[in-house]
N, CA, C and O of each residue as an XYZ file, in Angstrom:
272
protein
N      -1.419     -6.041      5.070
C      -1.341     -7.468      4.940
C      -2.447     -8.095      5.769
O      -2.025     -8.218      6.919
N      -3.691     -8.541      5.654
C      -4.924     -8.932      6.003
C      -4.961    -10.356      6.019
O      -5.537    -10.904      6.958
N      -4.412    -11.063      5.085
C      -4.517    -12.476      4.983
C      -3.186    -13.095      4.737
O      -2.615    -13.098      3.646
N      -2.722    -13.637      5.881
C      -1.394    -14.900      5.344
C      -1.816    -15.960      5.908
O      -2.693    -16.088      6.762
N      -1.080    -16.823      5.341
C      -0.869    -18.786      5.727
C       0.639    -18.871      6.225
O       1.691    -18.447      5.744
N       0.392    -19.445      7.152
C       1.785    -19.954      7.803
C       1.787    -21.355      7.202
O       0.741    -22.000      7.134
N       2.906    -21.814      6.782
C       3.134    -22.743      6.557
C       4.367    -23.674      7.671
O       5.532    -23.287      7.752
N       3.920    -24.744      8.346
C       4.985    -25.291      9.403
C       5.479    -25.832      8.640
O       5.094    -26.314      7.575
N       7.086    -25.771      9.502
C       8.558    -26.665      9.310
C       8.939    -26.678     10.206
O       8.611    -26.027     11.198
N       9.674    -27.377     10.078
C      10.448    -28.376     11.473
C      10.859    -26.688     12.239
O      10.322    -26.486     13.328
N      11.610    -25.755     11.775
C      12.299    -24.867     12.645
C      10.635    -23.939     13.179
O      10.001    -24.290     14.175
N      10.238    -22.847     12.328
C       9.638    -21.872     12.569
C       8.253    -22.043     11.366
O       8.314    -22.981     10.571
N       7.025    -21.057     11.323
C       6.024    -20.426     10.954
C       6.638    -19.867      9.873
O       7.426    -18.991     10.227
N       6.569    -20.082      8.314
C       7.027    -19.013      7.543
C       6.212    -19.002      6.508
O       5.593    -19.915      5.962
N       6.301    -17.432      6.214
C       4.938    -16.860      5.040
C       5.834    -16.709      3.929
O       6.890    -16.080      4.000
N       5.330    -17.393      2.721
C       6.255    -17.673      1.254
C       5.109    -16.508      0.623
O       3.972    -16.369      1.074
N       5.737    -15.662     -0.603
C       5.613    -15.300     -1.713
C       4.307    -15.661     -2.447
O       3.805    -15.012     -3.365
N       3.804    -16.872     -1.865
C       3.228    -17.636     -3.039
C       1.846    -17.781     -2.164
O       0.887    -18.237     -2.786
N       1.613    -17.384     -0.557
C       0.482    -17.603      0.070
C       0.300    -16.125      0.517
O      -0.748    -15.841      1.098
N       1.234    -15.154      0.296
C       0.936    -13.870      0.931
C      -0.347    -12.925      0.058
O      -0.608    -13.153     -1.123
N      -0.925    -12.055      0.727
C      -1.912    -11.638      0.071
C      -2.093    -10.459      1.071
O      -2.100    -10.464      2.302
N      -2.280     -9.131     -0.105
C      -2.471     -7.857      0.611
C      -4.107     -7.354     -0.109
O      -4.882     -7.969     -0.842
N      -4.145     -6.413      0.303
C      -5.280     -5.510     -0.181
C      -4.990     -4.265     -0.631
O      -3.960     -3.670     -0.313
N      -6.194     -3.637     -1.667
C      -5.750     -2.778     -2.140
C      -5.626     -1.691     -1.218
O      -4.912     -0.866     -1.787
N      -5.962     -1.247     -0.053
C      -5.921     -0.230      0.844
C      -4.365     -0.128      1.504
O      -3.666      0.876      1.632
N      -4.050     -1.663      1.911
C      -2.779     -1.875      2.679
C      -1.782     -1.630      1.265
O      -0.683     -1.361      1.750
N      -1.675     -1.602      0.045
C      -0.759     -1.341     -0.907
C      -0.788      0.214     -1.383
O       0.134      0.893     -1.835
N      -1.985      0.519     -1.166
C      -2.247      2.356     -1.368
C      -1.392      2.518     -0.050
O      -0.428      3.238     -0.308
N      -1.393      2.153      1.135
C      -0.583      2.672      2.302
C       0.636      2.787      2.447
O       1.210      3.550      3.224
N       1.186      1.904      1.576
C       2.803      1.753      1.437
C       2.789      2.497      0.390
O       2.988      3.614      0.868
N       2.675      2.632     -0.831
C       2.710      3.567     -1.438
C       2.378      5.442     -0.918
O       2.245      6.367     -1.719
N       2.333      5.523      0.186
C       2.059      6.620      0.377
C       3.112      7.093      1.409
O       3.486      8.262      1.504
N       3.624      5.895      2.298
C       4.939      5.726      2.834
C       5.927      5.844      1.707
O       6.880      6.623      1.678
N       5.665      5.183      1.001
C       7.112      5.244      0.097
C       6.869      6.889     -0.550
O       7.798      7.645     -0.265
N       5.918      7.413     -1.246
C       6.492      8.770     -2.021
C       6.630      9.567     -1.242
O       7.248     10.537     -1.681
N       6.178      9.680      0.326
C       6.561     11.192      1.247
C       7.957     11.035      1.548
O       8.512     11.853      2.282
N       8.849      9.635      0.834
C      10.213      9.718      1.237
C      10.591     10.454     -0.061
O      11.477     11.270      0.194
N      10.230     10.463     -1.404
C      10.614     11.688     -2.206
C       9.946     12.828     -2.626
O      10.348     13.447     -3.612
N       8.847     13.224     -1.912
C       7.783     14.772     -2.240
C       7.551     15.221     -0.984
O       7.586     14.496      0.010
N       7.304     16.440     -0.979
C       6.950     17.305     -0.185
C       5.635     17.796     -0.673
O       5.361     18.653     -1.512
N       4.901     17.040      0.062
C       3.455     17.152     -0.393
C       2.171     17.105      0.701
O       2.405     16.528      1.762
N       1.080     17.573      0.538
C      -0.270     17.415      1.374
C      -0.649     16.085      0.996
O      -1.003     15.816     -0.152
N      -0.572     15.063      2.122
C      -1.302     13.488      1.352
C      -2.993     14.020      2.524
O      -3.213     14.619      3.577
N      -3.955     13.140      1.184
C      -5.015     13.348      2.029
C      -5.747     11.955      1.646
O      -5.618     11.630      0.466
N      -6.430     11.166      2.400
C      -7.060      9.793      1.671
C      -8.346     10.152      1.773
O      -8.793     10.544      2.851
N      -8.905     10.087      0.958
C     -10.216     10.157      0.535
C     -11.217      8.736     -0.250
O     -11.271      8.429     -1.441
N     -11.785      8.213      0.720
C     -12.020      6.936      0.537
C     -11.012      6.269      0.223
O      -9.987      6.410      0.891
N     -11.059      5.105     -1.203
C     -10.459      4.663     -1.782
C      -9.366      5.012     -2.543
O      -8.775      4.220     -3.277
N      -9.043      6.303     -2.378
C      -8.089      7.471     -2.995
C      -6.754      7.865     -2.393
O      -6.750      8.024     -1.172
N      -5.822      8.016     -2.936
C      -4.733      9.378     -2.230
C      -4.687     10.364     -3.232
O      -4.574     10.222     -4.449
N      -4.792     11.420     -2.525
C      -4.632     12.688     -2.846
C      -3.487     13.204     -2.492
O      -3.201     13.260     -1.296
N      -2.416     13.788     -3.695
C      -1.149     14.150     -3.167
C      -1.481     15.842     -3.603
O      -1.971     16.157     -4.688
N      -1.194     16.587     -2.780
C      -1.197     18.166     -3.088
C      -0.008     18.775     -3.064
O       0.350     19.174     -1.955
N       0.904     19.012     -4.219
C       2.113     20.220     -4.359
C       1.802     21.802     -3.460
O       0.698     22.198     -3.086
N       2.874     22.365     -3.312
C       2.548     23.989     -3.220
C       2.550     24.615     -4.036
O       2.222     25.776     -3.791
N       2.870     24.307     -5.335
C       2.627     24.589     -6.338
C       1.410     25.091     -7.290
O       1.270     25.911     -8.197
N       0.590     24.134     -6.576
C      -1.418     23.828     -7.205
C      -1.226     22.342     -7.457
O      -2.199     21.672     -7.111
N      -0.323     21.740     -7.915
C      -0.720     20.631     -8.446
C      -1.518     19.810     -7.756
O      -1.614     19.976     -6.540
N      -2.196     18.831     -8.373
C      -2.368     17.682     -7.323
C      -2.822     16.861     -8.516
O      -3.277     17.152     -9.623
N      -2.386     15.157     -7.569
C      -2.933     14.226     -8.005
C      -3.571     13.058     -7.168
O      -3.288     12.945     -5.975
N      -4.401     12.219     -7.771
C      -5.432     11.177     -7.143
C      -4.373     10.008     -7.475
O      -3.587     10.103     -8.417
N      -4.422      8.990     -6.684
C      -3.887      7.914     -6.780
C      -5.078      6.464     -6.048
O      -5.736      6.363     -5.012
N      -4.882      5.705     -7.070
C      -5.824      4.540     -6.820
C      -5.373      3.317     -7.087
O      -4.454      3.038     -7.857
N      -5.926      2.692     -6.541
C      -5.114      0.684     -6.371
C      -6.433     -0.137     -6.421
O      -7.316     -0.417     -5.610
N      -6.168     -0.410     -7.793
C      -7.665     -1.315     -7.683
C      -6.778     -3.116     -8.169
O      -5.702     -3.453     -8.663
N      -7.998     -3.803     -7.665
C      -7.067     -5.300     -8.123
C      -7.352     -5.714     -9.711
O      -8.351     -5.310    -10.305
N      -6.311     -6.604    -10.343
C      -6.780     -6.788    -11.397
C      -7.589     -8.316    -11.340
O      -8.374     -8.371    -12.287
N      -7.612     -9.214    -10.739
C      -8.231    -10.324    -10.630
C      -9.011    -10.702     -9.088
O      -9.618    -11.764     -8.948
């Protein structure tokens, strides 16, 4: 998460839905948090990449590019 807007109100600082803004690196990161909670796998990042490696042989590349 690289860029938010706080927006003031009377109570607190709060970041809405509608001003939040991530990047594609910080969304490849959670995504890489989230699948080592269901694989047992080699993660490796390679640039702009994740690399997930099975013991199997498998492997796959994973990428997050923006659409706009």
């Amino acid at each position: 998460m690289s860029k938010t807007q706080a927006i003031e109100t009377n109570d607190k600082n709060v970041c809405t839905a509608t001003n939040w803004i991530t990047t594609e690196q910080d969304l490849l990161f959670d995504l890489k948090c989230l699948i080592k909670e269901y694989y047992v796998a080699t993660f490796t990042e390679s640039g702009e990449n994740l690399k997930l490696s099975f013991e199997n042989g498998q492997s796959f590349l994973i990428s997050v590019k923006s659409c706009n």
